[in-house]
Steps between C-alpha positions, in 0.01 A plus 500: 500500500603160507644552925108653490352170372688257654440663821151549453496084436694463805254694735233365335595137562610626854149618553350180312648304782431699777152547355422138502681454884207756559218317303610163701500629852157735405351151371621307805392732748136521333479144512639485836234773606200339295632131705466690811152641410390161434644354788322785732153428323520112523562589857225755523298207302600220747426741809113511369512164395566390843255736661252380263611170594507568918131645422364237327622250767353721797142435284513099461590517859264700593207282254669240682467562903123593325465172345633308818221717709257371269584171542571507890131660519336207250672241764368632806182532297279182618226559235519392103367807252354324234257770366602837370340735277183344444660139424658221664854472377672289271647285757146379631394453156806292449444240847087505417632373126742239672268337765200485230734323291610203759138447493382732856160547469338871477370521868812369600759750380459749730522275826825342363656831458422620832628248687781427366638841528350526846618186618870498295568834470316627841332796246199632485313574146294817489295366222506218254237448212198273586333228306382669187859635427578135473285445283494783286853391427423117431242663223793708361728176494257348298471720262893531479513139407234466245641824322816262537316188331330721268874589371643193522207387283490733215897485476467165452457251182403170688249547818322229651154519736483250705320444870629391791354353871593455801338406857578718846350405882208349218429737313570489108623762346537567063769684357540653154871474355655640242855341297690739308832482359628716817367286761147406676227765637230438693195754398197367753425289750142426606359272820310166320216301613706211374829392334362278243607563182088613417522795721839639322 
């Protein structure tokens, strides 16, 4: 019985050994299997990443031959768009803004325009806003700055009213200022029979 036991320890032990040999190279070759499974998918992965990648750069070249079209068309083009979709654009709106405020009259605006981008540029303009456009936008300046003085006013502790004249090619001229703590705004201006200090 005891041969029986210490026999039974010895295979056992035998076994134990061999059993583990068998756990280690089952583990390693699982690991070296799930390695290779990860390795193939990254690959798989990377293959559609770069054919996502190829097709993606096919489409910006493609928007991009488009694009240079566009712009090869637009500079064989001779004639400025400036109204679409019932409007003149922002651009327009933008230069009519700029010339009105270096002081070019209303009637003026349009001329100026056109020949400078005729003359310079050697464009033509399809169409370009006339007289009342001009001043449909001097009446929305005004009202921009006296919202602007109207503000600056009631944000204000300490305003001050005060008049001010001045003469041009003889004519006088009265304006109405206003001080705030943010800085000066002029809110009228009116044509005088006189500068004397009477008529203000």
């Amino acid at each position: 019985m005891k041969y029986l036991r210490q026999r039974n320890k010895n295979i056992k032990r035998k076994y134990k050994g061999q059993s583990a040999l068998l756990r280690y190279y089952r583990n390693k070759n699982l690991k070296k299997e799930n390695s290779n499974e990860t390795v193939d998918s990254i690959k798989k992965s990377g293959i559609r990443m770069d054919s996502d990648m190829e097709n993606r750069m096919k489409y910006l070249e493609n928007e991009n031959e488009i694009l240079k079209e566009n712009i090869e068309d637009l500079m064989k083009s001779q004639i400025v768009q400036t109204f679409h979709g019932g409007k003149y654009n922002d651009t327009i709106r933008e230069v009519y803004a700029s010339l009105l405020s270096m002081n070019v009259g209303v009637c003026n605006v349009e001329k100026i325009i056109r020949t400078v981008l005729e003359k310079m540029g050697g464009l033509k303009v399809e169409r370009l806003p006339k007289k009342t456009f001009a001043e449909t936008m001097l009446i929305e300046a005004k009202i921009i700055a006296q919202l602007q003085a109207t503000e600056a006013m009631l944000s204000s502790k300490n305003n001050t009213l005060h008049t001010d004249g001045t003469k041009r090619d003889g004519r006088e001229f009265g304006g109405l200022q206003i001080g705030t703590d943010s800085g000066q705004y002029s809110i009228g201006l009116v044509e005088m029979l006189r500068g004397d200090t009477e008529n203000f």
